[in-house]
C-alpha positions in Angstrom: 263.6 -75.1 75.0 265.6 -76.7 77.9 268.3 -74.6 79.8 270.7 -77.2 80.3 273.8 -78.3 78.3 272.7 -81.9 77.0 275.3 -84.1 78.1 277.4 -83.6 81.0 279.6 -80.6 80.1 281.8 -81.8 82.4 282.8 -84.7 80.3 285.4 -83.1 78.6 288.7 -85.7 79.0 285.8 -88.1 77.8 285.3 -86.1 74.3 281.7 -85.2 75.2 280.8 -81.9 72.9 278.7 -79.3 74.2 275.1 -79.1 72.9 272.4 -77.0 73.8 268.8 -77.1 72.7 267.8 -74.0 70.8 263.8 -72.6 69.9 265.2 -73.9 66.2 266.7 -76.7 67.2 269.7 -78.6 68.8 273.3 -77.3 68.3 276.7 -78.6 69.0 280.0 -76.8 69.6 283.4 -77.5 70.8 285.5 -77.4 73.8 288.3 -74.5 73.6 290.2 -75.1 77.1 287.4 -75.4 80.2 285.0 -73.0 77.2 282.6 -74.1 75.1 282.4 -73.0 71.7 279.7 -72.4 69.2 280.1 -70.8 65.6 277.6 -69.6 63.5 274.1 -71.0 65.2 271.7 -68.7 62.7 269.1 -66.2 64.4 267.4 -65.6 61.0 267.1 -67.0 57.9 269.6 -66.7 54.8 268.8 -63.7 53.5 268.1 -64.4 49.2 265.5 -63.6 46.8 262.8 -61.2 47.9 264.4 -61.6 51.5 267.3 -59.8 50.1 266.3 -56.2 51.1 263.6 -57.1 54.0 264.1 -57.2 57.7 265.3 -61.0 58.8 263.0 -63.6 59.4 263.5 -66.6 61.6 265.5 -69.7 60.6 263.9 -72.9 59.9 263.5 -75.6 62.1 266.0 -78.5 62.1 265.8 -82.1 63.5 268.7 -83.5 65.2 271.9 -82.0 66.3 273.1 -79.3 64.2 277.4 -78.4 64.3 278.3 -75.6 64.8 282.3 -75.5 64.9 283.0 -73.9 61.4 282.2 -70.7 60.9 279.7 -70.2 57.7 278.9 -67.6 55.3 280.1 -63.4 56.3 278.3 -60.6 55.0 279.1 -59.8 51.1 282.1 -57.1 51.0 285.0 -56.0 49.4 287.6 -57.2 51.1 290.2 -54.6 52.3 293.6 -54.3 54.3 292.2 -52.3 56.7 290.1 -55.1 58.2 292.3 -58.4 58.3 289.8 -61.0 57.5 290.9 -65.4 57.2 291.4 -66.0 53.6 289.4 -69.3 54.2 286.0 -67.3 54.9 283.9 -67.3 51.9 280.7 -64.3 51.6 277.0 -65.1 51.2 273.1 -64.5 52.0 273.4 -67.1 54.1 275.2 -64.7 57.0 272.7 -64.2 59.7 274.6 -66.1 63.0 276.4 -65.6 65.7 279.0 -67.2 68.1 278.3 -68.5 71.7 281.4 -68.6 74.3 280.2 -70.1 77.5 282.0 -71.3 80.7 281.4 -75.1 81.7 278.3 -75.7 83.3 274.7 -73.2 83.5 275.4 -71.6 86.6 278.2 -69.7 88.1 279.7 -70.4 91.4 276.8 -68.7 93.6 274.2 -70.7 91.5 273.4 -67.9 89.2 273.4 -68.0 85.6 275.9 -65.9 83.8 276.5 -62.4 82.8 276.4 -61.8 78.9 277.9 -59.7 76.2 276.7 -58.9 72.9 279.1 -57.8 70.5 279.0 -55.9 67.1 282.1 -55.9 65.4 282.9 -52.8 63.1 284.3 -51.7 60.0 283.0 -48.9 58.2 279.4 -50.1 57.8 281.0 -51.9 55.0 283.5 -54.5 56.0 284.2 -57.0 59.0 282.4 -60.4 60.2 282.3 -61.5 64.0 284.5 -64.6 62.5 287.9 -62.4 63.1 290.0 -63.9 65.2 290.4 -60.3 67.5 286.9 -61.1 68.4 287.5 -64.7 70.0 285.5 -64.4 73.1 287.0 -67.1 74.9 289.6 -65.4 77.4 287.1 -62.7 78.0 284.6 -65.5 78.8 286.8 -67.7 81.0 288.3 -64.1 82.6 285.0 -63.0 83.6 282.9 -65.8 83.8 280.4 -64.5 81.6 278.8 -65.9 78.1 280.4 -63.8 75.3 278.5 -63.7 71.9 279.5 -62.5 68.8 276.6 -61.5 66.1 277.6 -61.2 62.6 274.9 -58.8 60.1 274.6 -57.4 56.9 276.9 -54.3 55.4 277.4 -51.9 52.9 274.9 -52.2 50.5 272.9 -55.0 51.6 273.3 -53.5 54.9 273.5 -50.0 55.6 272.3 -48.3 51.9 268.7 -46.8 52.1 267.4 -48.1 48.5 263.7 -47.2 49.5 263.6 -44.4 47.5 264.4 -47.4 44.1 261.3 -49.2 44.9 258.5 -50.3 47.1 259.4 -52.8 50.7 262.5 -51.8 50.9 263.0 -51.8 54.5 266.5 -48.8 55.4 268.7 -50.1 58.1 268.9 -53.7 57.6 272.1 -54.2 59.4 270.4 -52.8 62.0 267.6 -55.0 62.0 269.4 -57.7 61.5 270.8 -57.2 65.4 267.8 -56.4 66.6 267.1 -60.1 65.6 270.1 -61.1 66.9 269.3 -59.6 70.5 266.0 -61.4 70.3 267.6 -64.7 69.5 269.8 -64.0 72.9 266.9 -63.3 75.1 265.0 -66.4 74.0 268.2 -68.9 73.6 270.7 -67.8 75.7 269.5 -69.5 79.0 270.1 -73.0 77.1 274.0 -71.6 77.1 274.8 -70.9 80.5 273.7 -66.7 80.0 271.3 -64.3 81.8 268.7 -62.8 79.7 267.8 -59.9 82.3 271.6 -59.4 82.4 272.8 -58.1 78.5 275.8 -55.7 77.9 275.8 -54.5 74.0 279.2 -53.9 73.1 281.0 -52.8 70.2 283.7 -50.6 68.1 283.5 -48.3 65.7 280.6 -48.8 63.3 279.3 -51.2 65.7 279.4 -48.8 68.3 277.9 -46.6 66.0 275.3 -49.2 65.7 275.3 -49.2 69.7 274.4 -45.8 69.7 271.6 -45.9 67.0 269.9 -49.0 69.5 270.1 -46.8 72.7 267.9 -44.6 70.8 265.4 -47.3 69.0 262.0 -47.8 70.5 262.8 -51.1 68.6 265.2 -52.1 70.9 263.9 -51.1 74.4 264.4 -53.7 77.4 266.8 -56.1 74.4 269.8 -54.8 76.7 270.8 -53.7 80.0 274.3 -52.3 79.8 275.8 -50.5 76.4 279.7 -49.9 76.0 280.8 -47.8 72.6 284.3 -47.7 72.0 285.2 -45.4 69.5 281.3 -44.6 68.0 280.6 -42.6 64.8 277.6 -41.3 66.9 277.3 -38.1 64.1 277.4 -40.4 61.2 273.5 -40.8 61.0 272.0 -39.3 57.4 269.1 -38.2 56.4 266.7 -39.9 53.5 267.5 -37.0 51.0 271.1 -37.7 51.2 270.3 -41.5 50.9 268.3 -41.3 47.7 271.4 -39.7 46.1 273.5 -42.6 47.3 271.2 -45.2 46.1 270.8 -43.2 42.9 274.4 -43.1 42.6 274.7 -47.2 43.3 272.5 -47.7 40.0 274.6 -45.8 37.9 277.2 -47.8 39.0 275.6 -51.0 38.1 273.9 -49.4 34.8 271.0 -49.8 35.3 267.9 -47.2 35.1 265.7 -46.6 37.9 262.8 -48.4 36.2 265.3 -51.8 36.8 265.9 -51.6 40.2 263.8 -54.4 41.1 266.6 -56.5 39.6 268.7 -55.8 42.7 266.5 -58.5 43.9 268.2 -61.0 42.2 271.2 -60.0 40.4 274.3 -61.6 41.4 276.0 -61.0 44.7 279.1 -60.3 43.2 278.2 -57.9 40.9 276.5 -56.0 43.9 279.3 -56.2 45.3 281.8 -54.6 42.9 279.8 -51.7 42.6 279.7 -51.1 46.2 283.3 -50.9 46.5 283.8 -48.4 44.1 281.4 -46.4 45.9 282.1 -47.4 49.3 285.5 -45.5 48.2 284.0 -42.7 45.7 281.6 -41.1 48.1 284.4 -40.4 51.0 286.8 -39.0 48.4 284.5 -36.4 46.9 282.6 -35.6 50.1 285.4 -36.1 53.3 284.0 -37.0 56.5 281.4 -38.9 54.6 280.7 -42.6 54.3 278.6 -43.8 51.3 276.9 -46.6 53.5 275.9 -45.9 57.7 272.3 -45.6 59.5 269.8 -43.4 58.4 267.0 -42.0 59.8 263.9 -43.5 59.0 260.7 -42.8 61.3 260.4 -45.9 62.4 264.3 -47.7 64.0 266.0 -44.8 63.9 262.9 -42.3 64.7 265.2 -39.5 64.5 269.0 -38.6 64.7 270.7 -40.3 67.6 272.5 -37.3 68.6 269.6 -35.0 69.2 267.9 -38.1 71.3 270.7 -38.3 73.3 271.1 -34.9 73.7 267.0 -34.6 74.7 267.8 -36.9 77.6 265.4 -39.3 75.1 268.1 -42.7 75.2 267.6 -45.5 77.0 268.1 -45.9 80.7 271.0 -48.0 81.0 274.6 -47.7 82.5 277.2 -46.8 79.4 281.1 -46.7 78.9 281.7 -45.1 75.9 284.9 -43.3 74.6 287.7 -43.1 72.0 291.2 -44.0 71.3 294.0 -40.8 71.7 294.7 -41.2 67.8 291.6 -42.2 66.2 293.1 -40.7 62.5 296.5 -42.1 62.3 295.4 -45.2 61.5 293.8 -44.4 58.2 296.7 -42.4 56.8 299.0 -45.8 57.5 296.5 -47.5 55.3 296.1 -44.4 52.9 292.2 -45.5 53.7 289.6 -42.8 52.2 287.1 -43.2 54.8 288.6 -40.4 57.0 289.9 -37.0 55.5 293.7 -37.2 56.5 295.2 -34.0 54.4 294.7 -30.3 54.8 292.7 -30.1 51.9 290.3 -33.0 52.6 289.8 -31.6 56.3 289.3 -28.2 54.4 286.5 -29.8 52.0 285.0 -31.8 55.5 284.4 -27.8 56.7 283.1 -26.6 54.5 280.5 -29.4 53.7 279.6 -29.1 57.5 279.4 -25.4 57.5 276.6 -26.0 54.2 275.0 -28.6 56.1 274.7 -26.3 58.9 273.4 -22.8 58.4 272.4 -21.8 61.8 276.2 -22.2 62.2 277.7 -18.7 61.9 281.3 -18.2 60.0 282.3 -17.1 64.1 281.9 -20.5 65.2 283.6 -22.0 62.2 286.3 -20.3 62.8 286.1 -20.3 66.5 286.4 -24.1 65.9 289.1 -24.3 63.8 291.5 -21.9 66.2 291.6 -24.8 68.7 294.0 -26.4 65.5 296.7 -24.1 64.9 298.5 -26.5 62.9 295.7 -27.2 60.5 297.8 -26.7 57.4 300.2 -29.4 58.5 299.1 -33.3 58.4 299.4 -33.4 62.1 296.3 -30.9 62.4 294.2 -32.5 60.3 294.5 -35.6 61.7 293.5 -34.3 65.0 290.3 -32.1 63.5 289.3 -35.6 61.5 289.4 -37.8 65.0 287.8 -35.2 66.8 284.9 -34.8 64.4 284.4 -38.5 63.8 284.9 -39.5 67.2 286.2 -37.4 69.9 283.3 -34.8 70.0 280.5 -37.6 69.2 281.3 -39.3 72.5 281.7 -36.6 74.5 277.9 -35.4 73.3 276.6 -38.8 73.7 278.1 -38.6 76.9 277.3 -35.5 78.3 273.4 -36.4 76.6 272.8 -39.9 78.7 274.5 -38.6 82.0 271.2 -36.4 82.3 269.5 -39.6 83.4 271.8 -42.3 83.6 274.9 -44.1 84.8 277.8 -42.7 82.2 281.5 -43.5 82.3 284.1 -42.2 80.0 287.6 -43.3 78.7 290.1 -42.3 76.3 292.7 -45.3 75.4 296.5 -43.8 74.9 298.4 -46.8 75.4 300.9 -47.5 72.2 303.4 -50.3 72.4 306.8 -48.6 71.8 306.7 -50.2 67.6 303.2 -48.7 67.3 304.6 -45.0 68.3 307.3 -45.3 66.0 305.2 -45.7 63.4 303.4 -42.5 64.3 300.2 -44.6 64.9 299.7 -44.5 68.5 296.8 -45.3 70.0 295.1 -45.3 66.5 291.9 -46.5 65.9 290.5 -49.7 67.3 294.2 -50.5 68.7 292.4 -51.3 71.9 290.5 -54.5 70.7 292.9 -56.8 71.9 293.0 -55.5 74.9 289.6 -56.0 75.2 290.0 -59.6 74.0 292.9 -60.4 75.8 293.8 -61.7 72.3 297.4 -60.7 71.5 299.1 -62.1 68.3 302.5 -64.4 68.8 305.7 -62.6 68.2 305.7 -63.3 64.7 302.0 -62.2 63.7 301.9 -59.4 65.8 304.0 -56.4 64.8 303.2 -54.2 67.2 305.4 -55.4 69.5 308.4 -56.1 67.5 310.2 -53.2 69.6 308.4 -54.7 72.9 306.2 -53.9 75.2 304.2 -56.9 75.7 304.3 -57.4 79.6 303.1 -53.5 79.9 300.9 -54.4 77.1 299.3 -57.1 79.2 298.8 -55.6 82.1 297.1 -53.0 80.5 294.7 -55.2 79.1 294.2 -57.3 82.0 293.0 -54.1 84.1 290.8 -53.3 80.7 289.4 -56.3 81.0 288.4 -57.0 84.3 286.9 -53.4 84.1 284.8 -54.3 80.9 283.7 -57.7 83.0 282.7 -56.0 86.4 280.5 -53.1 84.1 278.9 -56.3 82.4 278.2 -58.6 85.8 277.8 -55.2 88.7 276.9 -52.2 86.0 279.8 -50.5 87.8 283.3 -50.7 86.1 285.0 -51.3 89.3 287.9 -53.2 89.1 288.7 -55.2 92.4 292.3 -55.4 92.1 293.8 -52.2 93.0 293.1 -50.6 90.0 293.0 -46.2 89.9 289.2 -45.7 90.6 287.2 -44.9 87.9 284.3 -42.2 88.9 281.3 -42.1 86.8 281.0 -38.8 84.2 279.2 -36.0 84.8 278.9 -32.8 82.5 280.2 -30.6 85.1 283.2 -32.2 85.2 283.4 -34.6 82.9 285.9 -37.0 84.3 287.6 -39.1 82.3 290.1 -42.0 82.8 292.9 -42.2 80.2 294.1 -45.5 79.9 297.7 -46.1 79.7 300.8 -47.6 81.0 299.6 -46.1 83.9 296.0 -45.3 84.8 294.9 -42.3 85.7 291.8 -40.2 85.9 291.7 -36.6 84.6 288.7 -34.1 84.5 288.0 -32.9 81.4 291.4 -33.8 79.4 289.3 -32.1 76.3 288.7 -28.6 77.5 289.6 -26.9 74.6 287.9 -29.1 72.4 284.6 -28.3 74.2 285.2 -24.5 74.5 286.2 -24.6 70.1 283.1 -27.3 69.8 280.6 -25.8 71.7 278.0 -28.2 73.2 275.3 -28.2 70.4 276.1 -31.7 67.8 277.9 -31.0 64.8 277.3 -33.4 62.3 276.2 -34.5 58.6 272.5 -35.0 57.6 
């Protein structure tokens, strides 16, 4: 492998592409302003046939100089409205790659290569590709000065369904494999891009913080990064291999077909697959709330046990972390009348009462004692609030409170709404923050949120968001230097917390009650 660009990246008013030299081969990219761009360079192979349900293997060889300027096949899914994905995208095997953002030259101005960041887009388990446009690494890239890279990975059922219990080699958590591989493919290639392999911040949002989460806890993935940030992370939403059999029993019915033909999962027709994991990607949430049909599972071996306990044994990974959640983590789904979180009385009712069976070491004391902190629980209002804090809220304060035993832990809670986004009663609903992350703002016309305003607040906000997220992934420490409120790390004594807004500001422990109702011992599903 060389660890140059080939070429003179500095050719660009001559119409020189970037091209680096990968383990696999050459690949060429595209210029997007002073970054260069890659899409979709593989890290495994397509994933068909008896590869289908096995961990990813590497891609073949090439000879030559391989584009990479389109973006190729995303994970199979049922397309949805709560994820917007490009109509022009087509689903496939063949949907093991990731993008490469990557300032102009291989070293930074003091000589050094570059900071990088890993991220893993969510959705559910189910949905998403890193081809979204919110996920457009290059402002963050040319903000920073740091190699972004985007890894796109198996879902739902191909994914994040246990079918081991069907048949023999299945191998559980293949999504989660499948970034394991990706991580790999960045310690041995990212050099040839400009990027530090010593120097990897894992990133991501919602599921893919919840995949974040699971990887701080892997043996599997020990020494692949340096630096984790979760924004938003299921952290609870970790099952158990009795739960998943039922699933996976459930998916056959589905497709009609017997245990005793489940080896034709192997090669029956992605689309067919596909139509019966919608239904239960939806059916599983709406009979069991606070449920998702497909998520991590624990399987002796990647996830050796559930995340929450290992962070809560002081057992995760020594590495600084940002992790927290957005002020209205629920209101999002009720816009989108999405069954993935339990929005209504009843459903938050039903959620209880499933965790109260799951759990019965829990007295009906605490149950109560936990559902006192909602007085309004009978109104839509409260159960919104009792849904984000279950998903969410109280997963990232445990993780938290769990890796500041040993490590360098900061916390955050994102309230900014543009003045539109409040009038819709959304807030700051879930994953509202990615384009601040990104920098990536729509134009007037494609971006609603800010038909009432609020774009110049807007973008200051996400500037200081930014260059926090950048300093965390070049220093470890999320120090703004530009003035911005200071940002002290989190302890469990006090957990301090800065609350991003309009204004920054930095509040010890703005979730008191939450903690005193909670209690500090995980609450979650197995």
């Amino acid at each position: 492998m060389t660890t140059q660009f080939e070429g003179d990246p500095s050719r660009e008013a001559h119409g020189a592409e970037p091209v680096a030299r990968t383990t696999y081969g050459s690949v060429r990219g595209f210029w997007d302003g002073p970054i260069a761009t890659w899409r979709s360079i593989p890290y495994a192979a397509p994933v068909t046939g008896t590869g289908r349900f096995r961990p990813p293997v590497p891609p073949q060889r090439w000879d030559g100089v391989r584009d990479c300027v389109t973006f190729g096949e995303i994970a199979p899914q049922t397309m949805g409205n709560m994820v917007p994905v490009d109509s022009d995208l087509r689903m496939g095997e063949d949907c093991l790659w990731l993008n490469v953002w990557a300032p102009r030259g291989l070293h930074n101005a003091d000589g050094e290569p570059r900071p990088v960041m890993v991220w893993l887009h969510g959705g559910a388990y189910c949905l998403g590709t890193a081809a979204q446009a919110v996920y457009n690494g290059r402002k963050l890239a040319e903000t920073g000065d740091v190699v972004v890279v985007g890894v796109n990975y198996r879902l739902g059922a191909l994914g994040f369904l246990d079918l081991s219990s069907l048949f023999h080699g299945f191998t559980p958590n293949l999504g989660l494999h499948d970034q394991i591989a990706a991580l790999e493919w960045v310690r041995d290639n990212i050099a040839a891009f400009g990027g530090d392999p010593g120097n990897v911040t894992l990133f991501g949002e919602s599921s893919g913080a919840g995949c974040v989460t699971a990887l701080l806890t892997s043996p599997r993935a020990t020494g692949l990064f340096h630096k984790a940030i979760a924004q938003s992370p299921p952290a609870t939403t970790v099952f158990g291999r009795e739960r998943a059999a039922g699933v996976a029993q459930r998916f056959l019915e589905l497709l009609e077909i017997g245990p005793s033909r489940a080896l034709e999962l192997i090669d029956m027709p992605i689309e067919r697959m596909v139509r019966a994991a919608g239904v239960l990607l939806d059916e599983v949430p709406l009979k069991e709330p606070g449920r998702l049909a497909a998520a991590p599972v624990v399987d002796g071996d990647l996830v050796p046990t559930y995340p929450i306990d290992r962070f809560q044994q002081g057992r995760s990974h020594r590495v600084p972390l940002i992790i927290g959640t957005n002020k209205d983590e629920a209101s999002l789904f009720r816009v989108f009348r999405s069954p993935i979180m339990p929005v209504t009385p009843d459903a938050v009712n039903i959620m209880l009462q499933d965790v109260a069976a799951n759990h019965p070491e829990m007295s009906a004391e605490r149950i109560a004692e936990i559902t006192s902190a909602y007085p309004d629980l009978a109104r839509t209002r409260g159960a919104l609030a009792m849904s984000t804090d279950a998903a969410f809220r109280m997963p990232a304060h445990w993780v938290a409170d769990g890796h500041a035993q040993h490590s360098a832990t900061w916390a955050y809670r994102f309230d900014y709404a543009t003045p539109m986004l409040r009038a819709a009663r959304v807030g700051a609903g879930h994953a509202t923050e990615l384009p601040y992350v990104f920098g990536n703002f729509g134009t007037f016309n494609l971006d609603p949120t800010f038909w009432l305003g609020g774009r110049k607040v807007a973008t200051e906000v996400s500037g200081r968001m930014m260059r926090r997220w950048l300093a965390f992934a070049t220093h470890g420490v999320p120090a703004a230097i530009d003035g911005s409120k200071h940002w002290p790390p989190y302890r469990p004594v006090t957990r301090a917390t800065l609350l991003i807004d309009a204004m920054d500001r930095v509040v010890d422990n703005p979730d008191a009650d939450l903690h005193t109702a909670w209690g500090d011992q995980a609450v979650g599903f197995s």
